[in-house]
C-alpha positions as CSV (number, residue, x, y, z in Angstrom):
1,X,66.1,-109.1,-50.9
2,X,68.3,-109.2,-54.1
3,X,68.3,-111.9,-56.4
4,X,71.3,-114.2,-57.2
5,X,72.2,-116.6,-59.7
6,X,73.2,-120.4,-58.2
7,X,74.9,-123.3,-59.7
8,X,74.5,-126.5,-58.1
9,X,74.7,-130.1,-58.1
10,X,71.6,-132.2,-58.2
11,X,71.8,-135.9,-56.0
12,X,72.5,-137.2,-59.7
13,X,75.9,-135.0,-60.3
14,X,74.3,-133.1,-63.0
15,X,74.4,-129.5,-62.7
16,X,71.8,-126.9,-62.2
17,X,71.5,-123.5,-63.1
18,X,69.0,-120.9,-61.7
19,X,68.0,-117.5,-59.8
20,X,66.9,-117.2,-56.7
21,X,66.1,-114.0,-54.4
22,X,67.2,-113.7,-50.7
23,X,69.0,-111.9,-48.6
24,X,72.5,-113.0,-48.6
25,X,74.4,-115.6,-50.7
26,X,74.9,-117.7,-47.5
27,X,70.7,-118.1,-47.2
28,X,70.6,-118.9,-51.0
29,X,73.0,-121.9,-50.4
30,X,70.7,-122.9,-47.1
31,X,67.6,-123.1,-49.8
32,X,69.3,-125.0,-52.0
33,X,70.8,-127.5,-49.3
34,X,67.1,-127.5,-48.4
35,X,66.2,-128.4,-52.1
36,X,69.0,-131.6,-51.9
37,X,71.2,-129.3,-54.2
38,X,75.2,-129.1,-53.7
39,X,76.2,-125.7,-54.2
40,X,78.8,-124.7,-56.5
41,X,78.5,-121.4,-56.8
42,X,76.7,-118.5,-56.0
43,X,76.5,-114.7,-57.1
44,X,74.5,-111.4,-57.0
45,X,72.5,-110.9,-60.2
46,X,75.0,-108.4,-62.7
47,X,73.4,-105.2,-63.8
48,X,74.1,-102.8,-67.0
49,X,74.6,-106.0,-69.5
50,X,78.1,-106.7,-67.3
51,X,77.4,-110.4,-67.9
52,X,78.7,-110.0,-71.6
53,X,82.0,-109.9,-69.6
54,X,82.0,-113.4,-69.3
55,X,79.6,-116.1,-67.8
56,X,76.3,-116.2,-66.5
57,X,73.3,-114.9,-68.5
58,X,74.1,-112.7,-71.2
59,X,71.5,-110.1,-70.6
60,X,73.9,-108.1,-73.6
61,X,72.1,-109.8,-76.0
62,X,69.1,-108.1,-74.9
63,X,65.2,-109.7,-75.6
64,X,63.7,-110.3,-78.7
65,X,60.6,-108.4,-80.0
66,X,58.4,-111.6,-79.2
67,X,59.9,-112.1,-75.0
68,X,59.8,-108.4,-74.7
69,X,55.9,-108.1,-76.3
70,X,55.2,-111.0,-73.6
71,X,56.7,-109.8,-71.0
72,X,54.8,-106.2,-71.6
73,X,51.9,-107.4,-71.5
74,X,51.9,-110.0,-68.4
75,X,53.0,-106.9,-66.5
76,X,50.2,-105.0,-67.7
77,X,47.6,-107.1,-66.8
78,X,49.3,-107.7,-63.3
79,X,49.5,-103.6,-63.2
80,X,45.9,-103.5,-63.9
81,X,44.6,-106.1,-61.6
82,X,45.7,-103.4,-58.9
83,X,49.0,-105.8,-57.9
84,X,52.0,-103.8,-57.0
85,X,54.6,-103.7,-59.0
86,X,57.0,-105.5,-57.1
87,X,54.2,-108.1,-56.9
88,X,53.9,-108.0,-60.4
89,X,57.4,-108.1,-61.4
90,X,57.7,-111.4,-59.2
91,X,54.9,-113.4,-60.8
92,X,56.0,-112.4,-64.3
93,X,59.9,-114.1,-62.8
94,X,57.8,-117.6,-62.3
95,X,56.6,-117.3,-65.8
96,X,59.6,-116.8,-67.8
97,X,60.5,-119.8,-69.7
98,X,64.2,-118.8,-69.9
99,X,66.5,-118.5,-67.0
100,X,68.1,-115.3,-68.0
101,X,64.9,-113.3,-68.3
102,X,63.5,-114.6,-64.8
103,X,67.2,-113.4,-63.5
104,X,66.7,-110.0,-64.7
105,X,63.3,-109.3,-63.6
106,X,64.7,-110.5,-60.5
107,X,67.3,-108.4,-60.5
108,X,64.5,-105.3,-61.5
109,X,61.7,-106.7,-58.5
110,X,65.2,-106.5,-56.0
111,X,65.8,-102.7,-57.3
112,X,62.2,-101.8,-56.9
113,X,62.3,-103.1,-53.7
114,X,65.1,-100.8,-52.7
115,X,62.7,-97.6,-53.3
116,X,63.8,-96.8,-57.1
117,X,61.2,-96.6,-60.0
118,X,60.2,-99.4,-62.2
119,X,61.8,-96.9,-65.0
120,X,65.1,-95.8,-62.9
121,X,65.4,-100.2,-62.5
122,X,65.1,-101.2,-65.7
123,X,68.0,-98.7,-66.6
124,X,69.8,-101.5,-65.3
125,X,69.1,-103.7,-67.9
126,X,69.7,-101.1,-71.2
127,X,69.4,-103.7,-74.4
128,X,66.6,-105.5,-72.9
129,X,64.3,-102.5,-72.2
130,X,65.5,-99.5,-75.1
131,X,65.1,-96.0,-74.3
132,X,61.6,-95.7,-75.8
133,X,60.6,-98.7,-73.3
134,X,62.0,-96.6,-70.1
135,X,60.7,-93.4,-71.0
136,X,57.6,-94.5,-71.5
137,X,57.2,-96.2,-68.5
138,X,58.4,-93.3,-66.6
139,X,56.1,-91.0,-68.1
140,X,53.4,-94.1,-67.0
141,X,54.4,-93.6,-63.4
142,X,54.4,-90.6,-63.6
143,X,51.0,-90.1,-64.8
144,X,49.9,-93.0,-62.3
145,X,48.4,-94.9,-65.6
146,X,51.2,-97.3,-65.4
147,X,48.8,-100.2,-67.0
148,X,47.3,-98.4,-69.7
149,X,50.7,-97.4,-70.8
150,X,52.3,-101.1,-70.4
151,X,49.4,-102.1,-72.5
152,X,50.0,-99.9,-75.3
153,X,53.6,-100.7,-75.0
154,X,52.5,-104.7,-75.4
155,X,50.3,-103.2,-78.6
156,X,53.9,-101.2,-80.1
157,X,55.9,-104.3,-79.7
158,X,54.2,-106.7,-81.4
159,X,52.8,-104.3,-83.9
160,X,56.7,-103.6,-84.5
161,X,57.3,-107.3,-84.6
162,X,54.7,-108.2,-87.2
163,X,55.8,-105.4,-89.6
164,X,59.1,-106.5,-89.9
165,X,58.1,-110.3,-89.7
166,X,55.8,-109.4,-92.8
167,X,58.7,-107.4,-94.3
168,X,60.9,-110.3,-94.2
169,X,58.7,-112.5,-95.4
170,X,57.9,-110.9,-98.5
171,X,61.6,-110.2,-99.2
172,X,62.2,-114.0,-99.0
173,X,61.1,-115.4,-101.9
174,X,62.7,-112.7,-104.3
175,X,65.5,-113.3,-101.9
176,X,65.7,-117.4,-102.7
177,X,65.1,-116.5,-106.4
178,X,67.7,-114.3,-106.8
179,X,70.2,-116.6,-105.3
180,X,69.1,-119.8,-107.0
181,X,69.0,-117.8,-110.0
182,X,72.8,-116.9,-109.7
183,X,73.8,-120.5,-108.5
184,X,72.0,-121.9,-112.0
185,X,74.0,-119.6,-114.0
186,X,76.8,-120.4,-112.9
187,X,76.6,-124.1,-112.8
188,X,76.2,-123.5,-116.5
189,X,78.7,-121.5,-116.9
190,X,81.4,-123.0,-115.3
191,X,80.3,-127.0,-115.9
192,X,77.6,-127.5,-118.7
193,X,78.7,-125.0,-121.4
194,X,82.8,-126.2,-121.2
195,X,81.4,-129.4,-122.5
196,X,79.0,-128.2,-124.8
197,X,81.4,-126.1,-127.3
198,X,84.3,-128.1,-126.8
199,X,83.2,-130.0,-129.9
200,X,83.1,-126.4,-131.7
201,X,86.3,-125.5,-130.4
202,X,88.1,-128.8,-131.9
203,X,86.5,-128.4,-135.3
204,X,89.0,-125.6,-135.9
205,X,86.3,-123.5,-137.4
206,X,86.2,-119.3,-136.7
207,X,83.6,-119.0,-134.3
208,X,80.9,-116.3,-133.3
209,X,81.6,-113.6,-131.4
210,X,79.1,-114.5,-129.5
211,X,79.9,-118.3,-128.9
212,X,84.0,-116.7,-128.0
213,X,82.5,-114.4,-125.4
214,X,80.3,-117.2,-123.6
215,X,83.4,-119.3,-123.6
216,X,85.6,-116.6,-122.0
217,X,82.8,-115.8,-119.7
218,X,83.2,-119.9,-119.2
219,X,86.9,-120.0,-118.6
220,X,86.8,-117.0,-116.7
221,X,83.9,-118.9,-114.0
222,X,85.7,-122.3,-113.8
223,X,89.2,-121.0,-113.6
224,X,88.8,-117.7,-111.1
225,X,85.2,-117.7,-109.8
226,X,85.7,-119.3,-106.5
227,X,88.2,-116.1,-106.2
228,X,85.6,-113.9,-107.6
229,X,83.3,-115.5,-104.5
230,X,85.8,-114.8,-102.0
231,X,86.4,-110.9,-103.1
232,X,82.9,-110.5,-103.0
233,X,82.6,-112.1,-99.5
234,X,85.8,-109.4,-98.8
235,X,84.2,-106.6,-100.4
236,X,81.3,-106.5,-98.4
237,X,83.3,-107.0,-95.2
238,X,85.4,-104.2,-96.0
239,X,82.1,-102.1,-96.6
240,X,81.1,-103.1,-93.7
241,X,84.2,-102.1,-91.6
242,X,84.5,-98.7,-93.3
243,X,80.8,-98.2,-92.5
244,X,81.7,-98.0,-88.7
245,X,83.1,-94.5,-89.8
246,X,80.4,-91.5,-88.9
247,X,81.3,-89.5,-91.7
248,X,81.2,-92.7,-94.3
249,X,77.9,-94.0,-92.8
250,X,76.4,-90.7,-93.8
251,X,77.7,-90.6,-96.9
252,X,76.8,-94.3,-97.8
253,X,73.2,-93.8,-96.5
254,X,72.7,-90.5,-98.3
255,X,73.3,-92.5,-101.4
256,X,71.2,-95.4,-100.9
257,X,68.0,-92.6,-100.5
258,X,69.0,-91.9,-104.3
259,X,68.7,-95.4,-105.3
260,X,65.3,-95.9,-107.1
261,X,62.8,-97.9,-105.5
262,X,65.2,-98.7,-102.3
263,X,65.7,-95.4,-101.5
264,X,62.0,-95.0,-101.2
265,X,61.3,-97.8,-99.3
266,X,64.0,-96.9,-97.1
267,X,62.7,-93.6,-96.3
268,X,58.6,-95.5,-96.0
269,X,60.2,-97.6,-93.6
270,X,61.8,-94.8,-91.8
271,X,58.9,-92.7,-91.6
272,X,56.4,-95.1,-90.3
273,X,58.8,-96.4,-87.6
274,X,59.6,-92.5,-86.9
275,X,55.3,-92.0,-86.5
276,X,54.5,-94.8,-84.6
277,X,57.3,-94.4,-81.9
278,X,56.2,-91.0,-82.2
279,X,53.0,-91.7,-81.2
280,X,53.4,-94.2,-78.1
281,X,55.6,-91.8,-76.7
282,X,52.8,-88.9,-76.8
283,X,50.4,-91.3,-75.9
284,X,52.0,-92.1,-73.1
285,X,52.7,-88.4,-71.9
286,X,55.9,-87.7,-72.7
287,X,57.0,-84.1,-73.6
288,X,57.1,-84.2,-77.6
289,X,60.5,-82.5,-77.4
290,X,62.4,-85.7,-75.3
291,X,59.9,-87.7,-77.3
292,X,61.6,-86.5,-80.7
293,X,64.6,-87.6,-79.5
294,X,63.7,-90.5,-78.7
295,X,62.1,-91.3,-81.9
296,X,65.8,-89.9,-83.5
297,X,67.5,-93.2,-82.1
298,X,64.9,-96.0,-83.3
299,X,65.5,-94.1,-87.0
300,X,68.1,-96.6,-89.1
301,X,69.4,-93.4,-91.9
302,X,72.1,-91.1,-90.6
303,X,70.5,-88.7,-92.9
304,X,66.7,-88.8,-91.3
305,X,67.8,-89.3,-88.2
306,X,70.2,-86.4,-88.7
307,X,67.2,-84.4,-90.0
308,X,65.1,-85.6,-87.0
309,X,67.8,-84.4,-84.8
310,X,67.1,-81.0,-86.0
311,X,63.9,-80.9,-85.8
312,X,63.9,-81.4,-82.4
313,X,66.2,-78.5,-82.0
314,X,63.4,-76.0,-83.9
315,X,60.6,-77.3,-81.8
316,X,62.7,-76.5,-78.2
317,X,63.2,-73.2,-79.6
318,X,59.4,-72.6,-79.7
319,X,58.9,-73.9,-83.8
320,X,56.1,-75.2,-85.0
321,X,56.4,-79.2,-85.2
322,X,54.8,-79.3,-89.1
323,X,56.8,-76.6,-90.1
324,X,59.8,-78.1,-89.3
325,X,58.9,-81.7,-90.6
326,X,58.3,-80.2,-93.9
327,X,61.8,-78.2,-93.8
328,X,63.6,-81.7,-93.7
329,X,62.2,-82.4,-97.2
330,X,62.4,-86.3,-95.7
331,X,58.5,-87.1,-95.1
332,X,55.8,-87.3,-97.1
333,X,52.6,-85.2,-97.4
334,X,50.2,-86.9,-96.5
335,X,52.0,-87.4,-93.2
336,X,52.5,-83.7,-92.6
337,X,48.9,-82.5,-93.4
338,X,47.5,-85.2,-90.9
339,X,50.4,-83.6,-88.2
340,X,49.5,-80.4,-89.3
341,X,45.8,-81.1,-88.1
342,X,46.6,-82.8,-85.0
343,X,48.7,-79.4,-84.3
344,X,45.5,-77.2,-84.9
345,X,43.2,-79.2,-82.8
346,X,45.0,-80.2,-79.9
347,X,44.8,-83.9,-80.4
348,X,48.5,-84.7,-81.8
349,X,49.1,-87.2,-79.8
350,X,45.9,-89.1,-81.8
351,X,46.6,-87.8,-85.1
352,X,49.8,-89.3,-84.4
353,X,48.5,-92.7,-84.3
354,X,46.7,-92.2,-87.3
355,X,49.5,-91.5,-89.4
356,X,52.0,-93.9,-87.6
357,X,48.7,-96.6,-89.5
358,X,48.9,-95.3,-92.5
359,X,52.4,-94.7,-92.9
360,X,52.6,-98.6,-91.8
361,X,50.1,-99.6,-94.6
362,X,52.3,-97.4,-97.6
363,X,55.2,-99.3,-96.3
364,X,53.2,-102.2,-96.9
365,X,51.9,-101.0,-100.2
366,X,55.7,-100.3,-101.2
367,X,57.1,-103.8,-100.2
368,X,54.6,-105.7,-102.6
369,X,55.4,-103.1,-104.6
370,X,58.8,-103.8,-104.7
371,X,58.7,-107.9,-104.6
372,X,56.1,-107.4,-107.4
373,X,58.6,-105.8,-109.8
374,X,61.0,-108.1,-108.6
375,X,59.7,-111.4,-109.4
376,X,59.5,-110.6,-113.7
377,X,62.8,-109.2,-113.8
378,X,64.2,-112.1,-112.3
379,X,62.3,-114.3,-114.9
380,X,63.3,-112.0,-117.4
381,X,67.2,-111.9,-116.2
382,X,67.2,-115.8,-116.4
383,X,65.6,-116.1,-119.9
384,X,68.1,-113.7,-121.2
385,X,70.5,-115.6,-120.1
386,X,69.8,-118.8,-121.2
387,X,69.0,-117.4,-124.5
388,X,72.3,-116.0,-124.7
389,X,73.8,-119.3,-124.2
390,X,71.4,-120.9,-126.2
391,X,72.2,-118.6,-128.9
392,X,75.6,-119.2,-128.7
393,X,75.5,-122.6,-128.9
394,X,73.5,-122.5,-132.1
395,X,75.3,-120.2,-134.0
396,X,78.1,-122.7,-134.5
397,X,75.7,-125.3,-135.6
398,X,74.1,-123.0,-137.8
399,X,77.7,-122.1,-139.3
400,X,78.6,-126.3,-140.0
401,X,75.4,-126.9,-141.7
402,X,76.2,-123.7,-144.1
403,X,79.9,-125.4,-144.4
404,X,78.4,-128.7,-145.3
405,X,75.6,-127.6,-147.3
């Protein structure tokens, strides 16, 4: 059976969208006669993300952390309640909320079916299930612990998704304080202070040099700062664009490590998602040189990743994993000690898992860190600058009282 996407008529005229498996697309328009439905149209399920060609589910857009954790573990517990996986695969269809997802497990029960792997079918559907997800449920299969290693896979994904949920959450506020912070000061600049030292400006008097700057600042906001928005708004779209260049990727990365503060938190946030992809991937049985590479891809820096890369080279040639961790200068001690003991005692794969933890808490530890220091310099940033234009205000009154007096 193969599983095809229908749309049909209901007895109302409104139309209806849906999957169904059978064997041809003549028997799916017989069900849905049966069902009172008109048929409009009728296709096989597309594979390898070709519905972001054009119509029908998008499966390009892939599954979000949240679907995919779900999804993981239904099929686990299916897998472990000794249900085939075909069987498995089908019940986990009638779940899904969202008619795309029920297509595409579908369209993976229909390949399954067909004699391939639960690993070699989901390579149909490449954004929904990443390499990490495939080769990790190869290894599964072929293990024969498929459940366990769905399980764990459940655990990664929402372990994943909660890290960066709590990431963005802590980033917000600084995030809305920085921007309301910006719009204030330039509401003042551009409307509030105009008014203000007009009155100064008439009297004909010599002003500050501080009340001259604020008013050029002034001028400079009303007159050109929507212009000053838009080549900011152009600025970073031309980053952006040039960023899609290798070479300038590297280099642009390479400098953000050198940033203070962000560079660090760039390379804790690359190091604990290196460590705990890491460690589901020896959990799971995978051979630690395909699971390097693996773990290579999830890593955002070209210059870690590049550094990864390498590693994985020196451990295929027979190197010791620690030894060439520590060459890359890119992870921390603390991490390589506790690899360095899994190394010695045979138990990597658990060691792993211990540093993947406590590489997640000191990225934690560095993000409250980070919003910590944050916070006062924004309240710092916007007192100086209200007593800048406080300052400048005053000056001029200070100067007509000395006239008059």
């Amino acid at each position: 059976m193969a599983a095809f996407e229908y749309l049909a008529l209901d007895p109302k005229g409104r139309q209806q969208k849906g999957v169904l498996e059978a064997d041809s697309p003549r028997q799916v328009r017989q069900l849905l006669r049966e069902r009172q439905l008109a048929p409009l149209e009728v296709k096989t399920t597309r594979t390898r993300d070709q519905a972001a060609s054009g119509g029908g589910f998008h499966f390009a857009r892939g599954l979000s952390a949240r679907d995919l954790a779900l999804l993981t573990r239904q099929l686990a517990t299916l897998v472990q309640a000794a249900l085939p996986i075909e069987e498995a695969l089908g019940a986990a269809a009638a779940q899904a909320s969202a008619p795309r997802i029920q297509a595409m497990l579908l369209a993976v029960r229909a390949r399954v079916l067909e004699g391939n792997s639960l690993a070699a079918s989901l390579k149909e559907f490449p954004t929904a299930f990443p390499e990490l997800y495939r080769a990790t449920v190869a290894a599964g299969e072929h293990a024969g612990h498929l459940g366990p290693v769905l399980e764990q896979l459940a655990d990664y994904t929402e372990q994943r998704q909660q890290s960066r949920q709590k990431i963005q959450l802590a980033l917000l506020y600084p995030l809305i304080l920085m921007v309301t912070s910006l719009i204030i000061v330039g509401f003042l600049l551009g409307y509030v202070v105009p008014d203000v030292v007009r009155v100064f400006v008439d009297s004909g008097q010599t002003l500050p040099l501080l009340t001259r700057g604020l008013i050029a600042v002034s001028d400079l906001v009303k007159s050109w700062g929507w212009l000053l928005v838009l080549a900011l708004i152009g600025g970073v779209l031309g980053l952006r664009q040039a960023l899609r260049e290798e070479h300038l990727r590297q280099r642009w990365h390479a400098f953000l490590l050198r940033v203070p503060l962000l560079g660090r938190l760039m390379r804790a946030t690359d190091c604990a998602r290196f460590a705990s992809t890491l460690a589901i991937l020896t959990q799971s049985g995978v051979p630690l040189v395909d699971a390097l590479g693996i773990a290579a891809e999830v890593i955002g820096n070209r210059v870690i990743r590049a550094e990864v890369v390498e590693v994985a080279q020196k451990v295929r040639e027979g190197g010791s994993l620690t030894r060439a961790l520590e060459a890359s200068g890119q992870f921390p001690p603390m991490m390589l000690h506790m690899i360095a003991s899994g190394e010695r005692s045979g138990e990597l794969d658990q060691m792993l898992a211990r540093t993947a933890r406590n590489q997640e808490n000191d990225l934690g530890a560095q993000v409250a860190l980070l919003v910590g220091l944050f916070e006062p310099f924004m309240l710092v940033f916007m007192g100086a600058v209200v007593l800048v234009i406080v300052l400048a205000i005053l000056l001029p009154i200070l100067s007509l009282n000395q006239l008059v007096g």
